[in-house]
C-alpha positions in Angstrom: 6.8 29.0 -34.8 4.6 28.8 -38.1 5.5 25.0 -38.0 4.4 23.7 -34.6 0.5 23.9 -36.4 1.8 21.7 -39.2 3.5 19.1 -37.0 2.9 15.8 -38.5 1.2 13.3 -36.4 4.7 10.9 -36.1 6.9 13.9 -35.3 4.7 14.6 -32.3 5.2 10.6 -31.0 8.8 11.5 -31.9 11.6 13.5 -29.3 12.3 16.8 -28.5 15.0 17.0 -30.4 13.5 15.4 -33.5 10.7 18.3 -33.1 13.3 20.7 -33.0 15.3 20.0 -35.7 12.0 19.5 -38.6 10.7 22.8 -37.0 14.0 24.7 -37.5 14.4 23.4 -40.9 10.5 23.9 -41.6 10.3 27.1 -40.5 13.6 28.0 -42.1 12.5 26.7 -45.5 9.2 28.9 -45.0 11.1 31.9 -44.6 13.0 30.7 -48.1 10.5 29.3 -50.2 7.3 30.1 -48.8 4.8 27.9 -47.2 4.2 24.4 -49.2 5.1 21.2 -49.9 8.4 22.3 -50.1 8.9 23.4 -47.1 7.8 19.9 -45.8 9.9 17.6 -47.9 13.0 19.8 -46.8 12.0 19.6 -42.6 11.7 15.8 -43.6 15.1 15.9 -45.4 16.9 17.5 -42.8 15.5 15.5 -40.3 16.5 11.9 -42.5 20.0 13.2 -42.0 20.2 12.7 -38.0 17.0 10.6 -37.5 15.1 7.4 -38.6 11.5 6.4 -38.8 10.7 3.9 -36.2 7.6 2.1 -36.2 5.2 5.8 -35.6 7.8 7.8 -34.6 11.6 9.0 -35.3 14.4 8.1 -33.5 18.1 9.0 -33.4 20.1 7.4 -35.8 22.4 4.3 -35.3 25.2 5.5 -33.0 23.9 9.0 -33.3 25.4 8.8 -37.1 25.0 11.8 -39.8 23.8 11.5 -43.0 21.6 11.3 -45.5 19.2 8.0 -45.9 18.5 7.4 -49.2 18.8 8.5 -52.2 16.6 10.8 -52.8 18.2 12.1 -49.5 21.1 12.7 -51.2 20.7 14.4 -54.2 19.4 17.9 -55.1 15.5 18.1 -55.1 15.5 18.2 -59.5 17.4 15.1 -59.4 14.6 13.1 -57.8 15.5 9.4 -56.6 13.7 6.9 -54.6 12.3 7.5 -50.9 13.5 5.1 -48.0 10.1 5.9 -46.2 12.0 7.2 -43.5 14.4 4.0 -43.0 18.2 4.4 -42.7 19.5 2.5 -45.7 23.2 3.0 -44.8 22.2 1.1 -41.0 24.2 -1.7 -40.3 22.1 -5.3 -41.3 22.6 -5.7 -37.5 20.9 -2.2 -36.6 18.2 -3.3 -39.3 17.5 -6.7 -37.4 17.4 -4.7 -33.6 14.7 -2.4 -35.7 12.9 -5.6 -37.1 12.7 -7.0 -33.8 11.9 -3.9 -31.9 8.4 -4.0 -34.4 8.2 -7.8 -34.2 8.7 -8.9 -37.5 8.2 -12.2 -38.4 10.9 -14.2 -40.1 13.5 -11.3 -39.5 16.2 -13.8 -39.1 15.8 -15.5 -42.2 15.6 -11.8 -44.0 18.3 -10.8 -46.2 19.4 -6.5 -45.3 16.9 -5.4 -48.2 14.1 -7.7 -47.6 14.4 -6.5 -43.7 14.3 -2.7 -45.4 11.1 -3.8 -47.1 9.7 -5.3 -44.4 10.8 -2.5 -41.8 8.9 0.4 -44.2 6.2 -1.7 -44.2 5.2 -2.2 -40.7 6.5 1.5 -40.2 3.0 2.3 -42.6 1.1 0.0 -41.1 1.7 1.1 -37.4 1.4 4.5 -38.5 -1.7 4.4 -39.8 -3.1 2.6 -36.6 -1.8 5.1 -34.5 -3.7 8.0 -36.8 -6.8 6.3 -36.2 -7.0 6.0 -32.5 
């Protein structure tokens, strides 16, 4: 499989099946578009439909739900739209706190659902990047 070299570093923290479904969509894009950028961005838009970004890695989606997580997500690549970093911005503000709390957020209770968004793809950067450098 051409994309098991280009495995980013939080897919390989991530499950098998979250491997397994950017690879097939990776290496299916390759075989469409040819190796690139765009091949990435649509692994990491087939995976945004069945997973989430979890601290450094991906997890299944609230309740195993399907779709896409933002808009960019959801609209054809020429449309553009903004990135959810990986977060589910259709989860429930209950999900959102269980994720807030799972990366130990402070003041998570007090958060309104799109400050706990902001504060979720924030501490999903930051403990990405700390798990890059060790």
């Amino acid at each position: 499989m051409p994309g098991r070299q280009e495995l980013p570093s939080t897919l390989e923290r991530s499950s098998q099946e979250a491997q397994r479904t950017w690879l097939k969509a990776h290496d299916s894009a390759v075989d469409q578009y040819g190796e690139g950028e765009r091949a990435h961005r649509v692994a990491y838009g087939a995976l945004k439909h069945t997973h989430e970004k979890v601290g450094d890695h991906w997890e299944r989606k609230e309740g195993g739900r399907k779709g896409p997580s933002d808009p960019r997500s959801a609209r054809p690549r020429q449309q553009g739209g903004r990135s959810g970093e990986g977060v589910d911005e259709q989860a429930t503000k209950e999900h959102l706190y269980d994720v807030a709390r799972r990366l130990d957020i402070e003041g998570r209770s007090r958060m309104s659902r799109s400050e706990l968004l902001d504060a979720i793809r924030k501490a999903n950067r930051s403990r990405t990047r700390a798990s890059r450098t060790s």
